[in-house]
N, C-alpha and C positions, 0 to 999 in steps of 0.2 A: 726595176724598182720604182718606188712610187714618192716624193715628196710633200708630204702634207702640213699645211699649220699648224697652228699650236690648238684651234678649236677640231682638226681631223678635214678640213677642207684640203682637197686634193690642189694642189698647185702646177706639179710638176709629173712626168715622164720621165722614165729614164731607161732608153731601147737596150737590148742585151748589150752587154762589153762596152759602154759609156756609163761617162763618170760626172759628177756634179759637185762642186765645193760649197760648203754651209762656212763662210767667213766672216769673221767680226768686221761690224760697221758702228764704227762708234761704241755705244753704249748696246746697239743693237745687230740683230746679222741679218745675210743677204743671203736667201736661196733661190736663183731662178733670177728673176724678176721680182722679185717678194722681198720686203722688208719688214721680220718681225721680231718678237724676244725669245723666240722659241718655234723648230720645226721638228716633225717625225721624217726620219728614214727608213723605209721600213724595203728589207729586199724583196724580189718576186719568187714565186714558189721557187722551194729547194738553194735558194741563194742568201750570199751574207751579206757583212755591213765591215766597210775598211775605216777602223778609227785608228788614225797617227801611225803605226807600220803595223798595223797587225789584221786579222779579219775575225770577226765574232759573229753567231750566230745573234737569232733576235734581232728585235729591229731598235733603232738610237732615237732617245728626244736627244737635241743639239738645243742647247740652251745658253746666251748671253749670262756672262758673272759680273758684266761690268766693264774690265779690261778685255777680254779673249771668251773664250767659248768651252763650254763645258757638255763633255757628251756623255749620256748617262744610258747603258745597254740593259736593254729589257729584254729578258730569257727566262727560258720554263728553266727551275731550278736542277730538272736531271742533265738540261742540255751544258747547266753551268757547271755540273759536276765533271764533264767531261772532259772537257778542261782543267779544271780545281786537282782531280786526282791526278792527271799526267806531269801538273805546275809542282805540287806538291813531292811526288815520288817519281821516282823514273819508269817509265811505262814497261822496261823489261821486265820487271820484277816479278815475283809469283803470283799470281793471280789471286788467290790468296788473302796478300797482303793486298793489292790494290782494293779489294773489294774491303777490306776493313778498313783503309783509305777513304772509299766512299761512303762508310757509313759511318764515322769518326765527323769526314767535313760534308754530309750532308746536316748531320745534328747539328754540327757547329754552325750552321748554315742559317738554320731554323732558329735557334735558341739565338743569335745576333740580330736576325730579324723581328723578332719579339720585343726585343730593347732597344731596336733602331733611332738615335736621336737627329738624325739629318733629316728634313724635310723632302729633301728628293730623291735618297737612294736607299737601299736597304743595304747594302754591303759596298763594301771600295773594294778594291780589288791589290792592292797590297801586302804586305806580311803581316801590319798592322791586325788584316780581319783573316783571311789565305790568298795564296797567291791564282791568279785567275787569267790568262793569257789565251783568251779565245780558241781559234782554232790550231796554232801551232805546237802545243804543245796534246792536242786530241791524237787519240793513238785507237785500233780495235781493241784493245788491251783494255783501253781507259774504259771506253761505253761499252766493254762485254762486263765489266767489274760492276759500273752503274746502271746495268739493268739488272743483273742478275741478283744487283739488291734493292732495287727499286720499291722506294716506302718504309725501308729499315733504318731505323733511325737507334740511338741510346738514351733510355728512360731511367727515372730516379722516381716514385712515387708519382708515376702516371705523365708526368713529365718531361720534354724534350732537356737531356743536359748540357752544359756549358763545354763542350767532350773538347777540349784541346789535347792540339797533340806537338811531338818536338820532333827533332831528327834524333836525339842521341842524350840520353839523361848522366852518362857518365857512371852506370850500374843500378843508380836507385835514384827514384823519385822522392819529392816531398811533399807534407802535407802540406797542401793550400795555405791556408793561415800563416806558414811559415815563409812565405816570399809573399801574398798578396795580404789585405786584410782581411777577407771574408771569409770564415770557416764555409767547409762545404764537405757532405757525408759521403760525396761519391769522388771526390777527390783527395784522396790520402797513399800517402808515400809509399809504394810499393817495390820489390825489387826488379830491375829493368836486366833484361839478358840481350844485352847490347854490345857487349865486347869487339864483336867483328866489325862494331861501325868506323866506317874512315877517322869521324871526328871525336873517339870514343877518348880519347888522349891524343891532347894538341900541346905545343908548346908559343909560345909567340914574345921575341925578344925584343927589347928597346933601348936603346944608350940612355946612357942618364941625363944627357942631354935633353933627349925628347921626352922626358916624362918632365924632368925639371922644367920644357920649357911650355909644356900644359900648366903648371901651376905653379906660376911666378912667384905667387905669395908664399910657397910656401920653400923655393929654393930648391936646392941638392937635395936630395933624398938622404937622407942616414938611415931611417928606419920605418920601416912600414910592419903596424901589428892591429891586426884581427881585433874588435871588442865583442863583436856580436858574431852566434854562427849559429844557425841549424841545426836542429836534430842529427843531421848527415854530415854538416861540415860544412857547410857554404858561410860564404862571409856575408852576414847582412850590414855590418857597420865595418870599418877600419879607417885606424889612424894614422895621417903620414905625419912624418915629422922631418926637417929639415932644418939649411943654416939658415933659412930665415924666418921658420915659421911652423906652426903645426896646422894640419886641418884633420877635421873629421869627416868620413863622407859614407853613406850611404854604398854597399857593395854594384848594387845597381848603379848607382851615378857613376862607381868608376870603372866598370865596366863598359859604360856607353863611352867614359872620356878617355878611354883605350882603346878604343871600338873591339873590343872580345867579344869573343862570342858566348 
C-alpha cells in the first residue's frame, strides 16, 4: 500500500503483510515521518484498508478533528453495496430478497447523497443512514445480488426515491406524513405480509420502578393513555400520569426513552 498527503504526494511504502499507524499528534497526526492534517491510505492492487477492527475496501483520507482522528473510506458505491446488503439482511436469504435489498439501499444510497449536509462524507455508516461494515459482513450471496442488479435503482417521476426500508412493520405500513412531516406519493401505508418475522410481535417488560425512575417528575405511573394515533393505531402522542405529576410525550420520545423498538 501506499501513504500519501493530503495534496497526493507519496510519502510512504508499505511492503506486503506490514502495517503503518496514522495517530493523532496534538491537533495534528503522524504518518511515517510526516506530520500533517490529513493522509490517503490507499491499499496495493486487489488489497484493503483495516480501520479500528474491521477491513474495507477503497482507500481511507485519515483526517485530524481536533482531539483524535477521523477516517473517512472512499469506495465505488456497488463495492459499498456489498457490504450494505450482507449488514442489512442475512446473506442466507433468497436471492431474491437480497437483490431487492440491493436495490432498495442502493436508491437509498443515492437519494442521501443528493442531500448530503457533511462536508466530508456522503454517508456514515450507522443505522442512522444503513449499516455498512466493510468486508466482514460481504458474502458471494451479497455481490451476486449487487451485480445482478447493477444500476437498478427506484424512481418516482424520473427521480431517485427516499426507498427506506425496515425489518418488520407489524402487518401494515403507514403513510409518510403520519410518523414524519413531509407528505410523499410514493410512500403510503400499504399492507406488509410480514407475519413470519422474529420481531413481528414482541413483548418487553419493566417494573414500575424502572419506568418511575426515567421520569421522576412524573412518579408511579397510574395511568398511561394514547391522545394521538394513526391511521393504523400507533401512538403519536400519549399521556402519563402519575402521583406526582403528568407529562405528555411524543410516542417517539417514549419509545427512544424505553429503548423499544
Amino acid at each position: 500500500g501506499v501513504i500519501r498527503d493530503q495534496q497526493g504526494q507519496h510519502i510512504a511504502q508499505l511492503p506486503q503483510g506490514r502495517s503503518l499507524t496514522v495517530a493523532a499528534q496534538g491537533a495534528q497526526l503522524k504518518a511515517a515521518n510526516s506530520v500533517g492534517t490529513s493522509f490517503w491510505v490507499e491499499p496495493g492492487a486487489d488489497g484493503f484498508v483495516f480501520i479500528g477492527d474491521r477491513w474495507y475496501r477503497g482507500r481511507v483520507l485519515v483526517t485530524s478533528n481536533g482531539s483524535g482522528v477521523t477516517a473517512i473510506n472512499y469506495v465505488d458505491l456497488e463495492h459499498y453495496l456489498y457490504s450494505v446488503v450482507g449488514s442489512e439482511m442475512p446473506a442466507s436469504w433468497p436471492l431474491e430478497a437480497l437483490k431487492a435489498q440491493a436495490v432498495a439501499a442502493r436508491s437509498y444510497a443515492l437519494y442521501k447523497r443528493q442531500e448530503a449536509r457533511n462536508p466530508h462524507y456522503d454517508l456514515g455508516g450507522t443505522t442512522t443512514w444503513q449499516v455498512y461494515k466493510g468486508l466482514e459482513e460481504e458474502a458471494p450471496s451479497t455481490q451476486t445480488a449487487v451485480e445482478h442488479t447493477r444500476n437498478q435503482v427506484l424512481t418516482y417521476n424520473g427521480q431517485v426515491i427516499e426507498a427506506v426500508f425496515h425489518s418488520s412493520s407489524g402487518g401494515h405500513t403507514e403513510n409518510v406524513e403520519d410518523i414524519w412531516s413531509r407528505p410523499l406519493p410514493y410512500l403510503r401505508g400499504v399492507q406488509d405480509f410480514d407475519a413470519g418475522a422474529p420481531v413481528f410481535e414482541w413483548v418487553q417488560s419493566f417494573s414500575m420502578e424502572q419506568v418511575s425512575s426515567l421520569m421522576p417528575e412524573v412518579g408511579r405511573i397510574v395511568r398511561a393513555t394514547p391522545q394521538r394515533t394513526t391511521p393504523r393505531g400507533r401512538v403519536q402522542e400519549i399521556r402519563l400520569e402519575g402521583d406526582r405529576g403528568a407529562r405528555v410525550m411524543s410516542g417517539h420520545d417514549f419509545r427512544n426513552l424505553l429503548d423499544l423498538r
